[in-house]
N, C-alpha and C positions, 0 to 999 in steps of 0.2 A: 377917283384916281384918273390923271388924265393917261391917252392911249401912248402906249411909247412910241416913240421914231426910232425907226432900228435902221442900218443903210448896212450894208454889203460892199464889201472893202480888200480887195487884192492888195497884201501890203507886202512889198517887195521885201527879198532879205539888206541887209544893212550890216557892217562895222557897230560893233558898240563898247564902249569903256563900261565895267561892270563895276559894281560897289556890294560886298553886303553886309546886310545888319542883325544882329540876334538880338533877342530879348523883350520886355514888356513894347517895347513902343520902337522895333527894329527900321519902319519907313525913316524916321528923323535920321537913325544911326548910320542906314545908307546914304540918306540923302546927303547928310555931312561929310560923309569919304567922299562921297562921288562931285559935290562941290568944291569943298573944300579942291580935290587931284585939278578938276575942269578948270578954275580959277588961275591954279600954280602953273598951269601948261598955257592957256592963254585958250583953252579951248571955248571961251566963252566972249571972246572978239573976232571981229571980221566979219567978213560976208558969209561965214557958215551959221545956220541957224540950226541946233543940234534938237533931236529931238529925244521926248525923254519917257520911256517905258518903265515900266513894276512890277511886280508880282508878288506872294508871295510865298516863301522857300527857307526852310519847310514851311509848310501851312501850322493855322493853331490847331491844337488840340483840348479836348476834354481835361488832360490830366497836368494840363500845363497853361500857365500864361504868357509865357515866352515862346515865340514864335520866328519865324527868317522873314525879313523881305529880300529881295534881290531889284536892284535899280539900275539901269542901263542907259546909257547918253548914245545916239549915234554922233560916229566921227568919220572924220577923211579916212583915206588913205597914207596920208601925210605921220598919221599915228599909228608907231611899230609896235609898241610895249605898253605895258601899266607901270606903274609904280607908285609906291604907298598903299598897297591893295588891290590896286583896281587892275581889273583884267582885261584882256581884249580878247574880244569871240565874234562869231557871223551869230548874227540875228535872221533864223530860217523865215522867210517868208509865208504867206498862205492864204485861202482865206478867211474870211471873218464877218460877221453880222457884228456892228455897232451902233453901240446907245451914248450916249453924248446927254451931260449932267452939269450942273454945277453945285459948288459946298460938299467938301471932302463928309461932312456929316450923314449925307446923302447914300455913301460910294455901298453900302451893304445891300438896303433897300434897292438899290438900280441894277448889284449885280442878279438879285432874286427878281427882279423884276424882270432883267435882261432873259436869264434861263428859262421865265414862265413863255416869256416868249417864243424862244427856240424850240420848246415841244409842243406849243399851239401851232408851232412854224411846217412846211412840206422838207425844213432842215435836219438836219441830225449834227451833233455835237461829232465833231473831228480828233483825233489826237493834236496833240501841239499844245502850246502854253497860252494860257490865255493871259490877257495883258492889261495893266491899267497903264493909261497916255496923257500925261499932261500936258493940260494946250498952253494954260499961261503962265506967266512967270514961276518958279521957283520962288522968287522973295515975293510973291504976291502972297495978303493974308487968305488963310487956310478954308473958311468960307468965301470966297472968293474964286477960289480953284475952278477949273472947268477940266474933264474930266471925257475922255472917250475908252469906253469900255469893249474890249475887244476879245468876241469870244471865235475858238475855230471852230468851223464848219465845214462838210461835205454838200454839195450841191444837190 
């Protein structure tokens, strides 16, 4: 197994358009409101380059295959409201030790890799949500993905 790269990461709060998805496979479901809204508003031209967070909400469970993600795009200030679903919220900032992946096939393995980390670490796991960040494209194919994994932490 190779050693992880873990970095240490202040990430500021931020504006974000929200999406979410229920069900066997809710990341697509978000991913599709939240593209689909970004596309219809133009939030995906100009010089803003939005950046794009995950989680998921509710998490799976034993007694269920259906599970939430929730997917977040930051935006301007320029954007008052949602519509079609999607919400507008502050994204609290904080910080964070992060692992950085590529091949969404990967993302289980790297988050248990990430936590073995953090209690071999002089860290302690923080309140706050922890986050998956994708760095590239959205239409890029799905093993392709590169992925920064963001867990919070107390110093």
């Amino acid at each position: 197994m190779n050693q992880l790269e873990v970095r240490l990461i202040q990430l500021e709060p931020a504006r974000v358009a929200v999406a979410h998805g229920f069900g066997k496979n809710p990341e697509e479901i978000a991913w599709e409101k939240l593209l689909t809204w970004a596309r219809a508003n133009g939030q995906l031209d100009g010089p803003y380059h939005p950046r794009f967070f995950g989680f998921n909400n509710p998490g799976p469970s034993p007694a269920s295959v259906e599970y939430g993600y929730e997917q977040w795009m930051t935006i301007g200030s320029d954007v008052q409201t949602g519509s079609d679903g999607i919400e507008i919220k502050e994204m609290p900032g904080g910080l964070f030790v992060v692992a950085r992946f590529k091949g969404l096939d990967a993302i289980s393995r790297m988050w248990q890799e990430l936590m073995v980390w953090v209690e071999a670490s002089d860290y302690e796991t923080a309140p706050g949500q922890c986050l998956e960040e994708l760095l590239s494209s959205p239409d890029a194919p799905m093993e392709e993905h590169v992925f920064d994994l963001y867990e919070p932490i107390r110093a």
